[in-house]
Structures are given as C-alpha cells and as structure tokens.
N, C-alpha and C positions, 0 to 999 in steps of 0.2 A: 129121727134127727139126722141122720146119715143120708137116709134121701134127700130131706129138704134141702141140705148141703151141697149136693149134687145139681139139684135142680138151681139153686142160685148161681151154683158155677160155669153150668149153660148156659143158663139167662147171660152173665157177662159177656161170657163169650161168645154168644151171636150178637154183640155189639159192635166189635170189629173183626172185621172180615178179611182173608184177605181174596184182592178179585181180581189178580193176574199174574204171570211167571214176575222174577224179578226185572225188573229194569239195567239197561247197562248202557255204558255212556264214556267213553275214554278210562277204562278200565275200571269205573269206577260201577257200585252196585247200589240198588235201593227198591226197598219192599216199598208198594203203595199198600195201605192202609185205608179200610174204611171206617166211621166213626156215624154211628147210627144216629146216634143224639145229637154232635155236631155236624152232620150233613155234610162231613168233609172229608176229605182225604189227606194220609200225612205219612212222613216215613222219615228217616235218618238215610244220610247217605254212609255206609259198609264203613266203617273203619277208622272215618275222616269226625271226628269229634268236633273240631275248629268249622266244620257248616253246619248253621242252625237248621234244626227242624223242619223240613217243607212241608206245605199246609197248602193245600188248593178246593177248589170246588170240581173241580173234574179232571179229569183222567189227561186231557191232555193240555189242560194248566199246569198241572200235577207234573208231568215231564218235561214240559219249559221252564220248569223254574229247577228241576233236577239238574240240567242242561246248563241252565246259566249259574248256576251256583258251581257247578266240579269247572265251569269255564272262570270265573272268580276266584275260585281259590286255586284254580295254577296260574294265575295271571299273577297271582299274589307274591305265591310263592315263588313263582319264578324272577321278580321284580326284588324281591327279599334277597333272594342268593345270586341273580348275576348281575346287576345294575352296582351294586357297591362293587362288584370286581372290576366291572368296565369301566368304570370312572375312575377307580384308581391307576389301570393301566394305561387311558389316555392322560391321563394328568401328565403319570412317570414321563409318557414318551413326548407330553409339550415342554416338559422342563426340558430334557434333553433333548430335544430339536432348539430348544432356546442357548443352551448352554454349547450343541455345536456350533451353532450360528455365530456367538458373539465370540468363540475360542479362532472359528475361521477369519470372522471382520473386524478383530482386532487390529488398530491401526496400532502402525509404528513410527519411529521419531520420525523418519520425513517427512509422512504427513501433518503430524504435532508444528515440524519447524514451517511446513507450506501454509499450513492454516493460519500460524502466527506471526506471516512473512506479509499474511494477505491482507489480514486484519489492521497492521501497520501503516502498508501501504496504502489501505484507505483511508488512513488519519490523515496522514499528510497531503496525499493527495487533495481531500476536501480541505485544507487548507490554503490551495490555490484560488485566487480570485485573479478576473480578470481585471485588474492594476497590481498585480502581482508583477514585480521585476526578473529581469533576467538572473539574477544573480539569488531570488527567493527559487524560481524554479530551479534552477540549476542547484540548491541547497536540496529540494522536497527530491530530487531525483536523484543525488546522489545517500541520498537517507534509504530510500527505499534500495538502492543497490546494496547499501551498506548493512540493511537490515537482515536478510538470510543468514550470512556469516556469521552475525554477531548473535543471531538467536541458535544458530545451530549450536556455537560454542558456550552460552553460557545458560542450553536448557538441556535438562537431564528428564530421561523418559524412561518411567518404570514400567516395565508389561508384569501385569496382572492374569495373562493367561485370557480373560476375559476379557479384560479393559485394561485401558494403560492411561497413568496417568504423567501429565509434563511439569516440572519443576522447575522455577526458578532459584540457582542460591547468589545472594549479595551479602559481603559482610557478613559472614556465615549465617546466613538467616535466609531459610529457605521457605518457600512459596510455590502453591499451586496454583499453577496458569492456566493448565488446559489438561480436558476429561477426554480421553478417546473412549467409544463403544458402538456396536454394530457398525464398523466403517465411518464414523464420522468423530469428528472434533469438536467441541465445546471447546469457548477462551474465555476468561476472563474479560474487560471490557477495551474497548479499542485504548481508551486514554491509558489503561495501567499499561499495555503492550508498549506505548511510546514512552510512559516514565521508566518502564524496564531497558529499554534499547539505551536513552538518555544517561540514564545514570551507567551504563556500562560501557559508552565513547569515554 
C-alpha cells in the first residue's frame, strides 16, 4: 500500500517539471512550469497576486508575456498613485494662476468711468445725422463733455480683489452698471447709460 502510494506520487510528479533557473525581469520573479497533459507552460509571477497566471506554448512566449504582464501592472500601478497627484497639483496651480491674474487686472473706477464715458458718447454721437443743426451738435458735444464728470461723481466702484463692480445710486436706489474682470469692463446697455446721465443733469 505504501509503495503504491509512492509510485502515484512520482507518476504526478513527472508531470510537471520544472526546465529552467528562474526567470527575472524588473525585479520581478517567475518559475516556468511544464504541464505534460496540457503541452504548456505556466507560472505565477513571485509575490505579485494582482497578475494572472501566464500560460504559453513555449518558453519564449512564456517570457514575453512574463514581460509584458510585470510591464502592465507598473504601468498600472504607477498611473494608480501618480496621475491623481498630478492632476490635482496642476488644477491647484491653474486656479491660482487664474486667481493671480484677475487679483492683478482688476480694473479700477477710472477705467469703470472711461468705459462708461465711451459707451455714452456713442449714443449720442450716433444720434447725429447729417440734417442735424448746429445747435443739435453743439448739444451732442457738449453732452459727451458733460458725461465723464457726471459719471465719475454719481458712480461708485466696489473692488472685489478679483473683480470690481460699478454702481449706480439715484433716489437711493442703487443699480449695477458695469462688471470689471481680467482688465476689461462690461456696462450695461448704451440707452440705460444715457437715462442714467439724463436723469442726473
């Protein structure tokens, strides 16, 4: 009984073999294996649980797929642990490149009052035709002289650090006229600029 035992245990055992030193590959290890019944060759890579099994028909299928498997899973792994850091550290540094940028080209009231000095002056202007009298022009030019002044003193300009915003108040009822950000002015629309100026002669 004890023999037979023994001799089945050989028999298993010359069914796989093994038929070279180990394999080594980016410090990674792997025994090729022979499989008498399946004609194949197979092994585990050393340590690494997360790569399946390699399976080949010969010996140097067998270590190309050794090869690209330990090359797979540091691709993996490396993509795992430093892709989510680098993308949260260029994000940080565009927001803060974004948040220098509009802290520097934040406009201030004089550009707030030029933009809505300009915007004025091309109401009126384009109100000119030619059967326009002397005394219509001389009214449309002395408007637009008139206009800087009267917008400087009755618009208030909040800076935001970031952006600033321009204010109208009349009859204590205050009003946003114009958005500064990145260096430029947004107004409200030409005709409100002329009922604002109007009602404040």
């Amino acid at each position: 009984m004890f023999i037979n035992g023994l001799l089945l245990t050989l028999k298993e055992t010359r069914k796989y073999t093994f038929l070279q030193p180990i394999m080594k590959y980016k410090d990674f290890y792997c025994v090729p294996k022979y499989s008498d019944g399946d004609k194949t060759y197979y092994g585990d890579v050393e340590g690494i649980p997360q790569i399946p099994m390699i399976e080949a028909r010969n010996l140097d299928d067998f270590e190309r797929l050794f090869h690209e498997a330990v090359d797979d899973y540091l691709e993996g792994n490396n993509r795992k642990h430093t892709s989510p850091r680098w993308g949260w550290l260029i994000t940080l540094l565009v927001v803060i490149g974004i948040i220098v940028a509009a802290v520097l080209t934040c406009p201030k009231k004089d550009q707030h009052v030029a933009t809505l000095s300009d915007r004025l002056s091309s109401v009126m202007n384009s109100q000119l035709t030619e059967e326009s009298d002397e005394f219509e022009t001389l009214g449309v030019l002395l408007g637009s002289a008139l206009a800087t002044p009267i917008i400087r003193n009755f618009i208030s300009v909040d800076d935001y650090i970031v952006c600033s915003v321009g204010k109208y108040t009349y009859q204590g009822e205050e009003q946003i006229v114009s958005l500064g950000v990145f260096g430029h002015v947004f107004t409200v629309s030409k005709e409100r600029i002329e009922e604002i100026v109007k009602s404040s002669i």
